[in-house]
C-alpha positions as CSV (number, residue, x, y, z in Angstrom):
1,X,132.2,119.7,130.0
2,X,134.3,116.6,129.4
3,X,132.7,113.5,126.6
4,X,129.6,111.9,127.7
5,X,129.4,108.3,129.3
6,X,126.3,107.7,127.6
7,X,123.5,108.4,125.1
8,X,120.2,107.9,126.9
9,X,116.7,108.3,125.0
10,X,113.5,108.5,127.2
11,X,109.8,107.5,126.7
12,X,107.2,110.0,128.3
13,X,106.0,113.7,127.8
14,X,109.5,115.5,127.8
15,X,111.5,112.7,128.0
16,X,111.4,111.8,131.3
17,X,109.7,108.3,131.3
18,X,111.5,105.1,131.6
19,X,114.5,104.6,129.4
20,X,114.2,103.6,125.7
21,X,117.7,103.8,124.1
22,X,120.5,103.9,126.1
23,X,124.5,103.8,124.5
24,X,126.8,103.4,126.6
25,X,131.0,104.8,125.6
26,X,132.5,101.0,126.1
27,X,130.1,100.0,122.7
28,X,127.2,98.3,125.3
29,X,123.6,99.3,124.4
30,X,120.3,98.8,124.8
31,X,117.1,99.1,123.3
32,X,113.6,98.7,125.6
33,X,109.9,98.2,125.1
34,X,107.7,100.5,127.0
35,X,106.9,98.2,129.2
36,X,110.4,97.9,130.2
37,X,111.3,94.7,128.9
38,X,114.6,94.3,127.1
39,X,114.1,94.5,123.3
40,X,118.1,95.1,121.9
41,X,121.0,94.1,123.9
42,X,124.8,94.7,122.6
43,X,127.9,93.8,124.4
44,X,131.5,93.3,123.1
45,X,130.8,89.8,122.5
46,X,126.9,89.0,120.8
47,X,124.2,91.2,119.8
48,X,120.6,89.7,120.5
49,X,116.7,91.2,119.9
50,X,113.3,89.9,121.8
51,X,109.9,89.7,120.5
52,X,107.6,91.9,123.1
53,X,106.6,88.6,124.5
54,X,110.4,87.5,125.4
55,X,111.0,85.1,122.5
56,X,114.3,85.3,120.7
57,X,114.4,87.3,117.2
58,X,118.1,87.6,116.6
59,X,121.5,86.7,118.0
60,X,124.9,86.5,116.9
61,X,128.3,86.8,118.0
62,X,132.1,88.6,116.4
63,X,132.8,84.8,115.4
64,X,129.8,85.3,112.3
65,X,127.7,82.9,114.8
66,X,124.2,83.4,114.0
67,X,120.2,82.7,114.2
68,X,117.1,84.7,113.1
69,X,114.1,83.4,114.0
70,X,110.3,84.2,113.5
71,X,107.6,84.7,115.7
72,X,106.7,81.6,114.5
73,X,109.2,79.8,116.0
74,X,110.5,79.2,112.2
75,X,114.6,79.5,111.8
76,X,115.0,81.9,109.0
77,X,118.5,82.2,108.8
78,X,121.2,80.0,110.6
79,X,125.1,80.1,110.4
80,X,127.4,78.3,111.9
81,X,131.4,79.1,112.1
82,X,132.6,75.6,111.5
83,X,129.8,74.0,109.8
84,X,128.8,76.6,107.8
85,X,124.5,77.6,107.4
86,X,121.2,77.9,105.2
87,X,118.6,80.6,104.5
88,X,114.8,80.1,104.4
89,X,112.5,81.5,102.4
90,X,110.4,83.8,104.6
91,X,106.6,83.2,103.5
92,X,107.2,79.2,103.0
93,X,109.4,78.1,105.3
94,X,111.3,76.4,102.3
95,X,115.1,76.6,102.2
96,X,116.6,79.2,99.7
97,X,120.7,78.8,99.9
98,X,122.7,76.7,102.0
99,X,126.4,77.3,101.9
100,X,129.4,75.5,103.4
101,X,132.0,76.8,105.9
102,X,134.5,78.0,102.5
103,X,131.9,78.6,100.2
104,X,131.1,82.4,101.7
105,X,132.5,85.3,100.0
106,X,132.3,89.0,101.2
107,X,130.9,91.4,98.8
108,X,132.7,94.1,97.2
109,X,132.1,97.8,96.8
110,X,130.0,99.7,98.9
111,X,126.8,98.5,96.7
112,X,125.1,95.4,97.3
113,X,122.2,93.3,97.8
114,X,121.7,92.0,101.6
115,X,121.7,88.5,101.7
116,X,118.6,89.0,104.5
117,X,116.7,92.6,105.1
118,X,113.2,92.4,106.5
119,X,111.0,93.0,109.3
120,X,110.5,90.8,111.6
121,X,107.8,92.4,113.6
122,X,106.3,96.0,113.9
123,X,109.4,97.0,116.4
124,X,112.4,94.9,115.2
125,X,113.9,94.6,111.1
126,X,117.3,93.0,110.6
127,X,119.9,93.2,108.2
128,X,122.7,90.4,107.0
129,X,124.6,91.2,104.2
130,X,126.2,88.1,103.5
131,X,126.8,84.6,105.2
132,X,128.7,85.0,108.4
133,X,128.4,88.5,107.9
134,X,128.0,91.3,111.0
135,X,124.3,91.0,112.0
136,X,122.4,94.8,111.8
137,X,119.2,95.4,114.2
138,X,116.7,97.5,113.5
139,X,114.5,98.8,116.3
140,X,111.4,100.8,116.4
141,X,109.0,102.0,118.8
142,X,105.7,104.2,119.0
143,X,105.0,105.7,122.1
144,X,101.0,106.7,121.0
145,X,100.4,103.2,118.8
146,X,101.7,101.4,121.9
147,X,100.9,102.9,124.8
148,X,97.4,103.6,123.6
149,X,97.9,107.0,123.7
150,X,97.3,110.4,121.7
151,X,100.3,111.3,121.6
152,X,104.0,110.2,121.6
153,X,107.0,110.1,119.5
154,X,108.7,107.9,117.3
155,X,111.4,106.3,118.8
156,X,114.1,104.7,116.0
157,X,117.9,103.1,116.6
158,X,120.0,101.2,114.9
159,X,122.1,98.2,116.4
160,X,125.2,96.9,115.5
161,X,128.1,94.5,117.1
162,X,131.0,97.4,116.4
163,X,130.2,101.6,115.4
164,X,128.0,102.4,118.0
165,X,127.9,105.8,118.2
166,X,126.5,108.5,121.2
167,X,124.1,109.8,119.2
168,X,121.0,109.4,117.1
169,X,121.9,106.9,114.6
170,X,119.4,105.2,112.0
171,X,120.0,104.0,108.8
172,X,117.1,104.7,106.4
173,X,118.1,102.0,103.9
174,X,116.8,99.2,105.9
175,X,113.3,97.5,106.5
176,X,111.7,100.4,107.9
177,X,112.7,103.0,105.6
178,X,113.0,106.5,107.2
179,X,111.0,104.9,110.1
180,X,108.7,107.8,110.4
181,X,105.2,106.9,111.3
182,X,102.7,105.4,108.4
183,X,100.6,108.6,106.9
184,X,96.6,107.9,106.9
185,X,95.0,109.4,104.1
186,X,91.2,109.5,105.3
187,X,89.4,107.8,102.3
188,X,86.8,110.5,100.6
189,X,83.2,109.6,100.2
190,X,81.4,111.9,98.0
191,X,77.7,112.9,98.4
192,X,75.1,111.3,96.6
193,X,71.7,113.4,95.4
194,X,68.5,112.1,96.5
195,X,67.7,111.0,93.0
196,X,70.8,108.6,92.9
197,X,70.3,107.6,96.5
198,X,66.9,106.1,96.1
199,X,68.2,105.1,92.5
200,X,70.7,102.6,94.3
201,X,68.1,101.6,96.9
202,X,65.6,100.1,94.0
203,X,68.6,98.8,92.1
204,X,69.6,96.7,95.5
205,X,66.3,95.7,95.5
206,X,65.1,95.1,92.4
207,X,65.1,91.2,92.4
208,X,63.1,91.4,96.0
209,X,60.7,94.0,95.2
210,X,58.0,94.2,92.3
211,X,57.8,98.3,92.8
212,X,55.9,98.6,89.6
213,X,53.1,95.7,91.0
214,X,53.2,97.9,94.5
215,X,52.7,101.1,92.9
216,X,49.5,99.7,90.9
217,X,48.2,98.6,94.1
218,X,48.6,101.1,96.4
219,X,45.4,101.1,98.8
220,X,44.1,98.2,97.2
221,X,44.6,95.6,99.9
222,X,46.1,93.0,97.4
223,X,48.7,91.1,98.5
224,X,51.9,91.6,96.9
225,X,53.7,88.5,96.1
226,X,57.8,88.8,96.5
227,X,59.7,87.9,93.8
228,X,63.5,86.3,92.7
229,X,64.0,83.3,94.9
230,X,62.3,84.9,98.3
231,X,59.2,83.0,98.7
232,X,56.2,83.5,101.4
233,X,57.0,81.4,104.5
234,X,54.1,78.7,104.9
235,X,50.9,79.7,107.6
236,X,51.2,77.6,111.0
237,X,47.6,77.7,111.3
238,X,44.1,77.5,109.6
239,X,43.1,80.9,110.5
240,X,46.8,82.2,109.5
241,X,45.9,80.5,106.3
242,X,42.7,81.8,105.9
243,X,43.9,85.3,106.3
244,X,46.5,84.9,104.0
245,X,43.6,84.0,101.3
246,X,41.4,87.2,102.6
247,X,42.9,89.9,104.0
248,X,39.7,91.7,104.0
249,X,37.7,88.8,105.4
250,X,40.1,88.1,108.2
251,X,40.6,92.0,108.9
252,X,36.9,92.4,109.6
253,X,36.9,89.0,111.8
254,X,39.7,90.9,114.2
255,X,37.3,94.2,114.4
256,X,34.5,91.9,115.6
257,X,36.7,89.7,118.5
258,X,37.6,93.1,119.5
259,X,34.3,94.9,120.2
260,X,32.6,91.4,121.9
261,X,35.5,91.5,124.4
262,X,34.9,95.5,125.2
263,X,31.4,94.4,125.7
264,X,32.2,91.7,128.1
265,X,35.0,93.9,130.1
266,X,32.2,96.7,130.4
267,X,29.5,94.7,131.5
268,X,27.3,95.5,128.3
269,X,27.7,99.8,129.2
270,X,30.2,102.0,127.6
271,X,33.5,102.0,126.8
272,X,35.9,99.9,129.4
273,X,38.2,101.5,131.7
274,X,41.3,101.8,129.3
275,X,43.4,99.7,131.8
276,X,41.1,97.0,131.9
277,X,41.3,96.8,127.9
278,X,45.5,96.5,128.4
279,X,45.1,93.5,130.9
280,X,42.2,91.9,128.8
């Protein structure tokens, strides 16, 4: 057949969800979120991205007209034709350069540092090279992180005012790298032996528990004072104090409450009907 009108990628199993990339052969293009919203748009005359929420990222025109902006709201970069623009820094907000309408020069070789590469959000980077200079848009998309799915691809495009091209095009020099989804290494927890478990527990618990004192005094019925800055909280009552003095004592009261009341529910006989002990 003849040369394609169009470049067209596709969300969805097989490619044949809702459009994601489309390229048209006049230079147009566009670039959407999965919930169809527009996220790149190029025409002969500006280029321009969107945060998912609608906000503006980045816009500029063939004149060198331009703005990057934050989610924030914060102007990173801003560059004016005739007046000429400045360049913030992106952590502090603080201003970086500043140059006049004269004062820009463009680079030469094929080497250089970017005036401005970064991302500005998980699904769009950009890329200045120097004031003035043709803006770059970086756009990236993850069908399973953002759909909430299990699977999906990893949708990638590159944006520029001139060289659009009807095919796959990414350049793996910018923000995102290759722009191939993050690898999770699963973190490793080795086993522990019994020994080294319970090891760790009386080490925790050292400054809580005397477990020489408690071992001494097993089956005793002495009272265990804590230690390190835990103190026993204060009785609410005279018998709660009392108790607190003599365990034994106040252990032997309790036995005695208890048979007087099965005595009273049974009418001086036997043992009372169990359900009659629940209610009492």
């Amino acid at each position: 057949g003849g040369e394609r009108d169009e470049y067209t990628v596709r969300y969805g199993k097989n490619s044949t969800g809702p459009i994601a990339v489309i390229v048209r052969q006049d230079g147009t293009s566009e670039a959407r979120y999965i919930s169809g919203s527009v996220a790149v748009s190029v025409d002969e005359y500006r280029i321009m991205a969107m945060y998912r929420n609608g906000d503006v990222a980045v816009t500029g025109d063939h004149n060198g007209n331009g703005v990057v902006t934050l989610p924030s709201g914060m102007i990173l970069y801003n560059h004016n034709a005739g007046k000429g623009g400045r360049l913030c820094d992106l952590v502090t907000g603080q201003e970086k350069d500043s140059w006049s309408t004269g004062g820009q020069t463009t680079p030469g070789g094929s080497e250089y540092t970017p005036l401005l590469q970064c991302r500005l959000s998980d699904h769009i980077g950009v890329r200045i090279p120097y004031p003035g200079g043709p803006l770059k848009v970086f756009f990236v998309v993850d069908e399973r992180t953002d759909n909430g799915g299990l699977e999906g691809r990893r949708i990638k495009r590159t944006f520029a005012q001139t060289g659009q091209r009807l095919e796959h095009q990414w350049d793996e020099t910018g923000p995102f790298g290759d722009g191939e989804r993050p690898k999770v290494v699963e973190e490793r927890i080795a086993a522990i032996s019994s020994e080294e478990f319970v090891s760790e527990v009386r080490a925790a618990t050292d400054n809580i528990i005397d477990f020489d004192a408690l071992t001494r005094n097993l089956g005793s019925g002495d009272v265990i004072p804590l230690k390190g800055r835990v103190r026993d909280l204060p009785a609410k009552d005279a018998a709660s104090r009392q108790a607190r003095v003599n365990p034994a004592e106040a252990s032997q009261k309790r036995r005695h409450e208890y048979d007087q009341r099965r005595k009273i529910i049974a009418g001086g006989g036997g043992p009372p009907p169990l359900i009659a002990l629940l209610r009492s």
